[in-house]
N, C-alpha and C positions, 0 to 999 in steps of 0.2 A: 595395747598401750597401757602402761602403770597405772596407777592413780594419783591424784594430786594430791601430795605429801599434806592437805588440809583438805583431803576429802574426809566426810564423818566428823569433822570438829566443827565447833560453834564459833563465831566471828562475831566481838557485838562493840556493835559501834554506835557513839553517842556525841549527839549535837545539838545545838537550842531548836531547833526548826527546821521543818523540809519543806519551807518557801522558794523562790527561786537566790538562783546564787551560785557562786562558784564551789561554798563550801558543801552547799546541799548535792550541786550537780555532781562533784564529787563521790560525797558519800551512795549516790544512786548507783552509781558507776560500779563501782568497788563489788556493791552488794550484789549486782547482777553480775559481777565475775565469781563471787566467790558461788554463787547457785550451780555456775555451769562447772568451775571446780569441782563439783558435789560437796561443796561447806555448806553450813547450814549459815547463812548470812540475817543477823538482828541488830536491830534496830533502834532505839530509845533517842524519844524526840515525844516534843509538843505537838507533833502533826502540823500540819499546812498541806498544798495544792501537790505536792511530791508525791505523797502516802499511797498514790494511787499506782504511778508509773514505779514504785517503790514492791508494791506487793504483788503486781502483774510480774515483774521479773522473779517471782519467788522468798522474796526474800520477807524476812519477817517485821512487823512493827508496833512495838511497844509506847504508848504514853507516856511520858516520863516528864515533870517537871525541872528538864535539864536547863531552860534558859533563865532559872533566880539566880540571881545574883545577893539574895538573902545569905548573910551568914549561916542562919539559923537554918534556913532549909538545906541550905546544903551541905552541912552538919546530918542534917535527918538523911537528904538523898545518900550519905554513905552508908550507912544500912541496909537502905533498901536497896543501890545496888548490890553491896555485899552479898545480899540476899540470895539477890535475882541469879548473879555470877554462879553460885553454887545451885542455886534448884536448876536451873540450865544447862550447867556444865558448860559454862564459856571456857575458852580456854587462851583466847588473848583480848583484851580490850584499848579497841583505838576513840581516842578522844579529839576533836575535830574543833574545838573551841574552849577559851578558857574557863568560864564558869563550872561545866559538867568536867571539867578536867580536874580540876581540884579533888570534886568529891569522888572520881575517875581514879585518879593516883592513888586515894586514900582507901578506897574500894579495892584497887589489886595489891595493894602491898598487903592488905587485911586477907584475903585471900589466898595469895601465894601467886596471882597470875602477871603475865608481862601486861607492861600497855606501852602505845605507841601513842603517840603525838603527834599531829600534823599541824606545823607552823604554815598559814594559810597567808597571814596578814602582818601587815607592818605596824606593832603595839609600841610608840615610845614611850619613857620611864621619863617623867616629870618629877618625880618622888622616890625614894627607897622604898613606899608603899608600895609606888604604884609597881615602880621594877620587881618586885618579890612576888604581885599578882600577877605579871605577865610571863614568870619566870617561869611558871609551871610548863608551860609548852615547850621549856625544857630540860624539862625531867626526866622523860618517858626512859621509859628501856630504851626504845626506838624512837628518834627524833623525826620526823620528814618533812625536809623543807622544797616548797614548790617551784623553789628557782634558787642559782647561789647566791643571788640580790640576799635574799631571804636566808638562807645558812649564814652569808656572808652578818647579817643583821642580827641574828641570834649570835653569832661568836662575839659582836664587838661590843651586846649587853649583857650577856650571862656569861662569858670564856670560849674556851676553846670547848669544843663536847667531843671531839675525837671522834672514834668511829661509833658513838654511837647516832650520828647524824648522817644522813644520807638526800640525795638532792635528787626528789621525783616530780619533773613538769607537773601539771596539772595535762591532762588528756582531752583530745578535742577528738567526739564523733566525727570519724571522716568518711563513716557510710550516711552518716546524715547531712553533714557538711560537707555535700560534694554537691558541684556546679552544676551535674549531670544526672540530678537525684531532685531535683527542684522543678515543678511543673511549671510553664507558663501561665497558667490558671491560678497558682497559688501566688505569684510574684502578681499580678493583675488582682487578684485579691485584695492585698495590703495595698495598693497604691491607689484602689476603688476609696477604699476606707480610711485611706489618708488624705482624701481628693489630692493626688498627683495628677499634674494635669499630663498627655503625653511627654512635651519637653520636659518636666522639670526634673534637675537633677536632683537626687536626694542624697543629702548629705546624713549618716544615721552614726546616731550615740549611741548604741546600746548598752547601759547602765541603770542602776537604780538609782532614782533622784534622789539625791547627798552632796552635799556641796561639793566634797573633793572629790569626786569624778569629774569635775569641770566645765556641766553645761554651762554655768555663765561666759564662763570664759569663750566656749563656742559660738555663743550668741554675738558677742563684742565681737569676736574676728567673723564672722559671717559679715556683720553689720560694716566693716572695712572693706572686704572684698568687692560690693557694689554690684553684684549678681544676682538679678531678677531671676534666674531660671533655675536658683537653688532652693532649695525645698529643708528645711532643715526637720528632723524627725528625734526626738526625745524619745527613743521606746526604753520607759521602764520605771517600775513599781514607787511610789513613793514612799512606801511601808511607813504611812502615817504623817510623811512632815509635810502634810498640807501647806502652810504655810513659805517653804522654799520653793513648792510647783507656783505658788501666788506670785510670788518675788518673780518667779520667774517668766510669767505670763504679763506681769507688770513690764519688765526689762525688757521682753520682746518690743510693748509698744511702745515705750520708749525711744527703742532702738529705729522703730517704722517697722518693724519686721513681724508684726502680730499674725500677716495674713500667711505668710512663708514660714511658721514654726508649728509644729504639731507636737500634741505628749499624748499618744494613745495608753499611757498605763503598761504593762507587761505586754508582753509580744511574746505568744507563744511559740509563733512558728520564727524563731533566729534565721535558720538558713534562709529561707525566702524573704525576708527582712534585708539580709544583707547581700542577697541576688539582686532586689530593686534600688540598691544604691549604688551611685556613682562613686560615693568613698565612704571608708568608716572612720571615725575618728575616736582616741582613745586621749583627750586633752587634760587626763588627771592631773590636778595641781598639790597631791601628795605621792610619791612612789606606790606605783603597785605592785603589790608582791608575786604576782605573775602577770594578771593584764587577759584572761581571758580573749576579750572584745578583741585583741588584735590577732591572736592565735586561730581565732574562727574566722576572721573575716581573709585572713590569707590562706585557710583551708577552702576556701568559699571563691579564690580568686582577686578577692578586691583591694582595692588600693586603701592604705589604711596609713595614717599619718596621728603620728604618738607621739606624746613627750618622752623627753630622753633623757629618761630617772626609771629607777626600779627596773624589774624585772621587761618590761618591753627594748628597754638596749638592749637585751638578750633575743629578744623573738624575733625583732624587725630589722630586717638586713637596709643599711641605708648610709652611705657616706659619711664621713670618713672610713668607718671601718669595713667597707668595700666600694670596689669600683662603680662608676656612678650604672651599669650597663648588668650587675648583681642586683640592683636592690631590689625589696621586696615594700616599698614603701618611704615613710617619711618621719625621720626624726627630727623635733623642735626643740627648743630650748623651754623646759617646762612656766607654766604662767606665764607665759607671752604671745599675747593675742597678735601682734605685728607676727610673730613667727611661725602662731598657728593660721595668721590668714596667710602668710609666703605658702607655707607646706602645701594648702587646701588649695590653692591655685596653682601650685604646680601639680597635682594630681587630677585636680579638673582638666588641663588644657592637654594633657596625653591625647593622644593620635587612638585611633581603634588600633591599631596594629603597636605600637606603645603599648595600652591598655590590655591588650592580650600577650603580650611576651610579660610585661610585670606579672600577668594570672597566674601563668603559667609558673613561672617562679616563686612566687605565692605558694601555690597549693603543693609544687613539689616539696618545699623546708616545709611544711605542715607536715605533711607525710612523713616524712623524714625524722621530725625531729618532737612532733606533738601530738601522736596517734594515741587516742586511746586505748587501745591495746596494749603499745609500750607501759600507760601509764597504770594499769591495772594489773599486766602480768609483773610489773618492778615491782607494786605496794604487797603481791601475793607473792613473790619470793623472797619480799623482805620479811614478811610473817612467817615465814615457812624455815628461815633460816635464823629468827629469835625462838623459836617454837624449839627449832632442832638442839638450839643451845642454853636453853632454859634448864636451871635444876635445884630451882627455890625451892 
């Protein structure tokens, strides 16, 4: 067998933080392909709870005050990556977020090296300021956006970018997110630690609490539905805004629903999280640029019921644009609590054998369409094929 046209080069990829997150889960990904590539795969980040499962795959990691947003420092951070670029011998640099991208761009062009860009998220321009600082994402030699929501949203603020944009899902583990990969023990676990009581059906957000992921709005349509035996479950990180977890545990009792809402914090183990739930729900009330939560929970089998904006019109097969005996779920009309409680009861009241043919179609379009693999071997042939055509 050849070698991997990036085996022996240096890979360094920089982003604010290796917390949890779609854009971290990413960068994990990448770098533990680019190891078994035999690339040398780095890293530049503030560190967080990643750094571990980040150096156990080989791959390397550097401190880096990547997430200022200081002029001033990141004026200096071009330097010292300049620096780093050249004592390394990197030879392409992917930037994962705006801030480190700036001083990212100004760092390879000072160099001579390519960089790629990964449009992760949906940044709108209120301002020519603000347009000019989201513009950077793109710049890149190589643009990559995570869904054509996402391409589609970079062309209609920055132009057309022609080929040098390209459209790579975001990749969901399907040796980890598989139905048949998840112990009875571990799904009995989280629902010990959630007190689920045997019946209760659990309804799970998996997101970081931020408002436009939509928990409020899930708590309103829970509170409509009139379903003692739903369990609703908030797994995920507040990264600081204490005060919306507040709002929020406020609005449950409000609602009556204090004793039926949980927010365990981060949830390490997703797949078993979303094995013990009867749906997942993805109710963002701003477009997501790809939607994770809905990609895993239909690799996982489950019924999953999203607003139908951003990239999840793409993920979740669901009427009109298939027949009602296709779908893989449920699309609402986004910010409407009346549409997300119709959705969530029409996926509660499924049949077992309902419930298991939707799985099944589920986890087949994951496979199909959202493997990790697909999405690591596309980011390393798209390096592999800027690299080839590079002659700054």
């Amino acid at each position: 067998m050849s070698a991997h046209p990036l085996a022996g080069r240096t890979i360094l990829q920089i982003l604010p933080a290796l917390d949890a997150g779609g854009v971290e889960r990413t960068a994990i990904d990448v770098a533990a392909a680019l190891v078994r590539a035999g690339a040398r795969a780095l890293v530049l980040s503030e560190g967080g709870r990643g750094v571990a499962e980040l150096e156990a795959a080989g791959a390397e990691h550097r401190p880096f005050p990547a997430a200022t947003k200081n002029p001033l420092q990141m004026a200096r951070n071009v330097g010292r990556l300049a620096a780093l670029i050249e004592a390394e011998a990197v030879a392409l640099v992917h930037a994962r977020s705006r801030a480190p991208a700036w001083s990212a761009l100004a760092a390879a062009r000072r160099t001579g090296r390519p960089l790629v860009t990964t449009a992760a998220g949906i940044h709108r321009s209120g301002s020519a300021p603000k347009r000019f600082y989201n513009s950077v994402m793109a710049r890149g030699d190589l643009v990559i956006a995570n869904s054509a929501f996402t391409a589609a949203h970079l062309a209609s603020e920055h132009g057309d970018l022609g080929a040098r944009v390209t459209v790579i899902p975001r990749g969901v583990d399907l040796a980890r997110f598989d139905p048949a990969a998840v112990t009875p023990e571990r799904v009995a676990a989280l629902r010990a630690a959630w007190d689920a009581g045997p019946d209760a059906r659990i309804v799970l957000l998996a997101a970081r609490l931020t408002r436009w992921k939509g928990q409020s709005l899930l708590l309103k349509a829970i509170a409509r539905l009139n379903r003692p035996d739903v369990l609703v479950v908030l797994a995920g990180d507040p990264q600081g805004r204490d005060r919306y977890r507040e709002e929020l545990q406020s609005e449950a009792e409000t609602l009556g629903l204090s004793a039926r809402v949980r927010m365990p914090g981060h949830v390490a183990d997703v797949p078993a999280a979303l094995a013990a739930a009867a749906v997942a729900v993805v109710p963002s009330i701003e477009p997501e640029a790809f939607g994770r939560g809905a990609a895993e929970a239909q690799a996982m089998g489950v019924p999953v019921v999203a607003a139908a904006h951003g990239a999840p019109a793409e993920t979740v097969l669901a009427p009109p644009a298939c027949p009602d005996g296709d779908r893989t779920g449920w699309l609402v009309h986004p910010g409407d609590e009346a549409a997300l409680a119709e959705g969530l009861a029409a996926a509660l009241a499924m049949s077992a054998t309902e419930r298991e043919a939707l799985g099944r179609r589920a986890r087949t379009r994951a496979v199909t369409r959202f493997g990790l693999d697909a999405m690591t071997d596309a980011t390393l042939d798209a390096y592999s094929r800027l690299l080839a055509g590079w002659n700054r």
